[in-house]
C-alpha positions in Angstrom: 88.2 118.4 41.2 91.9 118.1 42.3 94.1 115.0 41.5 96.8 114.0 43.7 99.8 113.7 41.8 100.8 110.3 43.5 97.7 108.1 43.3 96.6 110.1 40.3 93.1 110.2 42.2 90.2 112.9 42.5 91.2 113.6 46.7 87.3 114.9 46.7 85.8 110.9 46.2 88.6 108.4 46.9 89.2 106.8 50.2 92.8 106.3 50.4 95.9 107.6 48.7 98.7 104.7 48.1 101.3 103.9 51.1 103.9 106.1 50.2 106.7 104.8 52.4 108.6 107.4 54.9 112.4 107.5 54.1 114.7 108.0 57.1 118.4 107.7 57.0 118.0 104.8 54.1 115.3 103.0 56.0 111.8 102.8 54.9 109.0 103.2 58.0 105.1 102.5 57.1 103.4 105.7 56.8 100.6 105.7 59.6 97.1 105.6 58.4 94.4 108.3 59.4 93.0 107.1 62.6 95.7 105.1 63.7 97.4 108.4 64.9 99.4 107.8 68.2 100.3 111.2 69.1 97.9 113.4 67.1 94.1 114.0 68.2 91.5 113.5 65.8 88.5 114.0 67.5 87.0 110.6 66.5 86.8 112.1 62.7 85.8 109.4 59.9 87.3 111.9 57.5 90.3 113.6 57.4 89.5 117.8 56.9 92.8 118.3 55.1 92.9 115.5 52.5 89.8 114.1 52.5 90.7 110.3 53.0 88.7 108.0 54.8 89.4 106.3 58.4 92.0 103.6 57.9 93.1 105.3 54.5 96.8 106.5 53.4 96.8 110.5 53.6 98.0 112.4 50.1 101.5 113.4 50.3 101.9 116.9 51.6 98.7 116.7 53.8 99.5 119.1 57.1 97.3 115.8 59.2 99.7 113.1 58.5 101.6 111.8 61.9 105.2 110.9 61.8 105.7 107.4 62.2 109.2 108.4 63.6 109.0 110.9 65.6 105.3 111.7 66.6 105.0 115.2 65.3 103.0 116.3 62.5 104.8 114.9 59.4 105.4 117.9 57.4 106.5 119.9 60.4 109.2 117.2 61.1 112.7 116.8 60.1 113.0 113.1 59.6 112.1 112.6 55.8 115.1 112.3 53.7 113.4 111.6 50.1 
């Protein structure tokens, strides 16, 4: 079992994390839900391999899937979030 420490969820059964907005110089962007990815392939997965959420969920904080909604890139290897 492993709880995310945002939604306070088991990441191994629950669909969707909550929408954790992405702040960029004091402006809040909608994080982009799995399979809405722009930039990122996901090989038509329903389930993401890294967090475990569901197609159409919210991606846990901190998972190495999550597209920018910014920029493009992968989230945690961008530099737009400020908080």
């Amino acid at each position: 079992m492993s709880i995310c420490s945002y939604c306070l969820r088991d990441m191994n059964i629950e669909k969707t994390c909550v929408k954790i907005p992405i702040i960029h110089n004091r402006i809040k962007y909608e994080p982009i839900k799995f399979g809405n990815e722009k930039n990122i392939s996901r090989n038509n997965r329903n389930i993401c391999i890294d967090c475990g959420i569901d197609k159409g969920g919210y991606h846990h904080p901190g998972c190495p899937s999550e597209e920018c909604p910014i920029c493009g890139k992968l989230l945690r290897n961008c530099n737009c979030i400020d908080e």
